[in-house]
C-alpha positions in Angstrom: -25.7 68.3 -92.2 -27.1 69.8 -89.1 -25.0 69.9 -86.0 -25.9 70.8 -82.7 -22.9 71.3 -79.8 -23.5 71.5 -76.5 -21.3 73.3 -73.8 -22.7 74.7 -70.9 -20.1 76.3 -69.4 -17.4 77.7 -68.5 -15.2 80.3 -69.8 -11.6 77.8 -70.3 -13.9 75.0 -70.9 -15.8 76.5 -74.2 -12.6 78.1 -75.7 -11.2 74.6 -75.4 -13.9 73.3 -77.8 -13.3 75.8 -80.9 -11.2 72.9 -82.3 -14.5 71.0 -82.4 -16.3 74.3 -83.8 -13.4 74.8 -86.4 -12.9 71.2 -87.4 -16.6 70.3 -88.2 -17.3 73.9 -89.9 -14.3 73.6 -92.5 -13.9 70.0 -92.9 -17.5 68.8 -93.0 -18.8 71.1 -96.5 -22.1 70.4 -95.8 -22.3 71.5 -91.9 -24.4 73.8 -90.3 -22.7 74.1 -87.0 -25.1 75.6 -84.1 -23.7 76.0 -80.3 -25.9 76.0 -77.2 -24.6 77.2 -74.0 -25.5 79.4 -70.7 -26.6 83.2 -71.8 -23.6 84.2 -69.5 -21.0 82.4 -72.0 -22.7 84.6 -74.9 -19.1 86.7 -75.3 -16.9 83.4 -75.4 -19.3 82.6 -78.8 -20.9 85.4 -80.4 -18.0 86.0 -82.5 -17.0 82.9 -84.1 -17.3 82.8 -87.4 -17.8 79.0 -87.7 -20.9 79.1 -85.8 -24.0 79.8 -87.4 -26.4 80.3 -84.5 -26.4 80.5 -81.2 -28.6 79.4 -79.1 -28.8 79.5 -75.0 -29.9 77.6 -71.9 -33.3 78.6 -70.9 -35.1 78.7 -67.1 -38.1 77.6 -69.2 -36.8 74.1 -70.3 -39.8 73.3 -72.2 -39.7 76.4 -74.1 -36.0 75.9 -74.9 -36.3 72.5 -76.4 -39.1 73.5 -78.5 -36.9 75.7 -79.8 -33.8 73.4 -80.2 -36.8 70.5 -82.0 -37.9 73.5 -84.7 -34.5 73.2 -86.2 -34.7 69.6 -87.1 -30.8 68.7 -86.0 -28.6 65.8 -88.0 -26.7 65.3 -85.0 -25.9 66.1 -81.3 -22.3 66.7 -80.3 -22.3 66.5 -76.2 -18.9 68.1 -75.1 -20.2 68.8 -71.5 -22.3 65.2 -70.9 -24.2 66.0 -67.6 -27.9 65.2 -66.8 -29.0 68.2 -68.4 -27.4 67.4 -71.7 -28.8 63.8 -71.5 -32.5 65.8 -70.9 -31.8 67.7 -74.6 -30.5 64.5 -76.6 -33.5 62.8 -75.1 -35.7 65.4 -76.3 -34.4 65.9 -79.3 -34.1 62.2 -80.1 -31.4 62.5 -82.8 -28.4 61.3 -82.7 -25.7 62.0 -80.9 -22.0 61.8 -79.9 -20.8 62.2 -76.4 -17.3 63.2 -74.8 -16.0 60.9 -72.4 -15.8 62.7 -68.9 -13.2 59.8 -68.0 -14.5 60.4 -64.4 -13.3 56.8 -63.1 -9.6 57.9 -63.6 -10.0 61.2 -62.1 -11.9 59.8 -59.1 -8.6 57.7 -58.4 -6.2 60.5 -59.3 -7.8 62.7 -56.7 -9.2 60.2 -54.2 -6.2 57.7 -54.4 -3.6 59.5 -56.5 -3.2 56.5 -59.1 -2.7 58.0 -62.5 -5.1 56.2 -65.3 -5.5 59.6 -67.1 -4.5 59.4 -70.6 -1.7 61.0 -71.7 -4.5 63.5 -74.0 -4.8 66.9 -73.8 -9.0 67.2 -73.6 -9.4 68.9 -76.9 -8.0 66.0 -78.6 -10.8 64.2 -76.2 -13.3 66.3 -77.6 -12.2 65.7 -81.3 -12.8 62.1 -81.0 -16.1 62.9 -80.6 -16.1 63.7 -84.4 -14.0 60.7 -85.6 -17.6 58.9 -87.5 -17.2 62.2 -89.9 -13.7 61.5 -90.6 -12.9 64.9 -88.8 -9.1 65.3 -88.2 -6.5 67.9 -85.7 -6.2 70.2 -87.6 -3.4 71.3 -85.8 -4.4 75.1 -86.0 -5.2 75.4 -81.9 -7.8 77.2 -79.9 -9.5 80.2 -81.6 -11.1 83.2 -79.5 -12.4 86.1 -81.4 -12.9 89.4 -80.2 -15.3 92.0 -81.7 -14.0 95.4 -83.0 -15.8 97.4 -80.3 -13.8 95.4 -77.4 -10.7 95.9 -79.1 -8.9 98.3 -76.0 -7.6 101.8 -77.0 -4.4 103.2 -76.2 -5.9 105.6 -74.0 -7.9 103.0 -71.9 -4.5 101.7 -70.1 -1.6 103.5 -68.8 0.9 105.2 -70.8 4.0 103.7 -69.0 2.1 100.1 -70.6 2.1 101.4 -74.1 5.3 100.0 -75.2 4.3 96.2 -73.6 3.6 94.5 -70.7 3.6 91.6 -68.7 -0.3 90.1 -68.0 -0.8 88.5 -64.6 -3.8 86.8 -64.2 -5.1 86.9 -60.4 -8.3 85.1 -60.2 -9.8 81.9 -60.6 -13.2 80.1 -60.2 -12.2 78.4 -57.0 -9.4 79.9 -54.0 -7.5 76.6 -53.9 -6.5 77.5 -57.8 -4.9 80.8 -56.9 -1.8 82.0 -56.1 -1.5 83.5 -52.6 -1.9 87.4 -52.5 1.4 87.7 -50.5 3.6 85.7 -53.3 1.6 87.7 -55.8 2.6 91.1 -53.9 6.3 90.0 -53.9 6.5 88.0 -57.5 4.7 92.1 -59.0 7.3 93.7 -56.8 10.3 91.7 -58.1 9.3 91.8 -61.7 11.3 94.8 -63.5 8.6 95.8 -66.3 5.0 97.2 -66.7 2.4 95.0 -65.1 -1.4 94.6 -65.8 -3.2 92.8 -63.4 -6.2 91.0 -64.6 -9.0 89.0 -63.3 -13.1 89.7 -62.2 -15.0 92.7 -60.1 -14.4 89.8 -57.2 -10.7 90.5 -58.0 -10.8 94.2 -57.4 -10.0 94.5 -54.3 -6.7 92.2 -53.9 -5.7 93.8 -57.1 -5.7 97.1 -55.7 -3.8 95.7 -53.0 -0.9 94.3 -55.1 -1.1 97.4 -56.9 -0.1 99.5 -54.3 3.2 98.6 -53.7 4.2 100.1 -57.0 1.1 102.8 -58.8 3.3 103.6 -61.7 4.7 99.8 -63.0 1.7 97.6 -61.9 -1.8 98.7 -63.2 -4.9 96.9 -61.7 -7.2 96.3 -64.7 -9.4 93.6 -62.8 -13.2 94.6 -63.1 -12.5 97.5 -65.1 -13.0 95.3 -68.8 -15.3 93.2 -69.8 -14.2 89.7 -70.9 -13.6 90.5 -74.2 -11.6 93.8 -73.3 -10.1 91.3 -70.9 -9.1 88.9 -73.5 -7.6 91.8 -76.1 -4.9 92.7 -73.0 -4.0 89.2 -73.1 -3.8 89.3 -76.8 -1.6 92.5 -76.3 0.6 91.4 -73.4 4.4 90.1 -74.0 4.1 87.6 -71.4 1.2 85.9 -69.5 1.6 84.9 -65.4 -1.9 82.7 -64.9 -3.6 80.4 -62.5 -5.4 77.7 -64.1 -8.3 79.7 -65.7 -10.0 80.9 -68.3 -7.7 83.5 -69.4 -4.9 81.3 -69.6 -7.2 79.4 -72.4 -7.7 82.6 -74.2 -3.7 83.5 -73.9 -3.2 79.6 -75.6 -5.6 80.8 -78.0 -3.4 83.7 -78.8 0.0 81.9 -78.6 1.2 83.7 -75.9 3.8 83.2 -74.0 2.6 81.4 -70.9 3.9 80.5 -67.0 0.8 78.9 -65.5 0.8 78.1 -61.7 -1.2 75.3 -60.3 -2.3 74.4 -57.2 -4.5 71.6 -56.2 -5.7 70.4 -59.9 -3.0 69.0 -62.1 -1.9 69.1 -65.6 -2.9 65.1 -66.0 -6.4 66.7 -66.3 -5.3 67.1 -69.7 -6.6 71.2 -69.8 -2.7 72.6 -69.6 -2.4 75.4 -72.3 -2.9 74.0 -75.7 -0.7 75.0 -78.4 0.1 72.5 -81.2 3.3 72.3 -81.7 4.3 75.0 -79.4 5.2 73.6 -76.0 8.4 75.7 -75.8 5.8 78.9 -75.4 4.7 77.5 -72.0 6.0 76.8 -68.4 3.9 74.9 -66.2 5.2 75.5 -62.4 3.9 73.4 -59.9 4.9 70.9 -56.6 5.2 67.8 -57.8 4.7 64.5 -55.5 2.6 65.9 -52.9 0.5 63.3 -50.9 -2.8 65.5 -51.1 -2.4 66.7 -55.1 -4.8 66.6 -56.9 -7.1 67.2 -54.4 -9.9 68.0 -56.7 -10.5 68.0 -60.2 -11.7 71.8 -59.7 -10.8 73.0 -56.5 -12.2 73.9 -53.5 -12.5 77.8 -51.3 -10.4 76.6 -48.6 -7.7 73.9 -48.6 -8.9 70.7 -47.0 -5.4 70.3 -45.2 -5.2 73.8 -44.1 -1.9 74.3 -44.8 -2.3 75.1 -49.2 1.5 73.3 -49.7 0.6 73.0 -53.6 0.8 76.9 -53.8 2.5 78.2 -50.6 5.5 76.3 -51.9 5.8 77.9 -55.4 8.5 80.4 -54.5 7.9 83.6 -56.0 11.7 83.9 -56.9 11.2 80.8 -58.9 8.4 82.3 -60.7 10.7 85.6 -61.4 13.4 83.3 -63.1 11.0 82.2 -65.7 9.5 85.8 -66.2 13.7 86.9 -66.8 14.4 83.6 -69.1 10.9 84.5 -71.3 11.8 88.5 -71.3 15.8 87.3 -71.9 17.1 88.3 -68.6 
């Protein structure tokens, strides 16, 4: 059987569907499990072993579905269920399986803070998809492979990193998802152990920042990798500090220890790190009964209240007794 899976984007969004990926590829014998997404995602797939093509989102929509129609699909799996997604199963006229967006209940948890969210984590969400092929959890988690030549060398980081560090991720897709530069400055200069700070080229600049209270213990690796390097410090790190972002997918993906800080999108959401069975291998620090949270279910580059309670209240000493209990202090 021929599947086709469709995920757009983004980075946490597409490591959250390797379950899917995993699941079909070793439980359906017969599948021949293809992935289309945006050309800029091509390092989040290229490497998965349970894939057997890849194929990318084309300017030239005509072009592209000629393309996707040679292949002669079994079935459509829809994980991202936009508009453009609709335009491909249309196209392609097989048949298909879509993943409920559930955007009723997260319209009222962000517009009137009523919780109908399930109590789900999305992958499971995206699994249901699968339930006509008798697909089960597998219970394994989220994968994310990383090609030899990105594996990082010794020499690439620091030597005063060598023996272990702690991973703080700085950026985020969206400002009203990210920890304020100031509590970042004073949570890096609190924390007693090799840093590496890591995040995007846009992220350069207030890493360099944060890195200069302290040139030895925190090193400012944001823009220097590419995602893949990216993800292999994660893989390498003791202990992961991370907005809600990608890389705190990927650091699920590894098991890695985890303190996530949200802002104004909430666990409910059902994308908290996802590690079957593992919940004791993540913290999840946020502010709790706020009148404006969620404010959106991604976020926003300034906060609509002006005053960004949801992160300006996450102490930075609260965030360095975690770090101490997770490194045994």
């Amino acid at each position: 059987m021929k599947f086709l899976i469709i995920r757009f984007s983004s980075i946490g969004d597409i490591v959250l569907t390797t379950p899917v990926v995993r699941c079909l590829k070793k439980q359906v014998l017969t599948a021949e499990v293809h992935y289309l997404t945006k050309p800029s995602f091509k390092a989040v797939v290229a490497s998965n072993p349970y894939i057997d093509k890849i194929h990318y989102l084309q300017d030239d929509f005509d072009a592209m579905i000629a393309s996707l129609q040679q292949e002669d699909f079994d079935y459509v799996i829809d994980l991202h269920h936009n508009l453009r997604t609709l335009k491909v199963k249309r196209a392609l006229g097989k048949q298909s399986f879509s993943f409920n967006k559930l955007n009723i209940p997260k319209w009222l948890l962000t517009n009137f803070k009523v919780n109908r969210m399930p109590d789900v984590h999305i992958v499971d969400r995206y699994l249901a998809t699968l339930q006509s092929f008798g697909i089960r959890n597998d219970g394994v988690g989220l994968d994310y492979f990383i090609p030899e030549e990105d594996k990082v060398k010794e020499s690439d980081i620091p030597t005063a990193h060598h023996a272990g560090y702690i991973g703080v991720v700085i950026g985020a897709a969206l400002n009203t998802k990210k920890y304020p530069l100031d509590k970042l400055k004073a949570l890096c200069a609190s924390i007693q152990h090799p840093i590496i700070l890591l995040g995007g080229k846009e992220d350069a600049a207030q890493g360099d920042t944060i890195a200069d209270t302290d040139k030895v213990k925190i090193y400012n690796a944001c823009g220097k990798f590419n995602l893949n390097e990216s993800a292999d410090l994660v893989r390498r790190a003791k202990l992961i500090i991370t907005n809600d972002t990608g890389l705190m997918h990927i650091a699920s993906a590894f098991n890695k220890p985890i303190i996530s800080i949200w802002g104004n999108t909430v666990p409910e959401f059902g994308m908290y790190p996802y590690m079957p069975g593992k919940p004791q291998l993540f913290d999840i620090m946020e502010i709790k009964d706020l009148s404006c949270r969620p404010c959106s279910k991604i976020g926003y580059n300034k906060c609509p209240k002006k005053h960004f309670k949801c992160m300006n209240l996450i102490k930075p000493e609260e965030v360095l007794a975690k770090v101490n209990a997770r490194l045994g202090r």
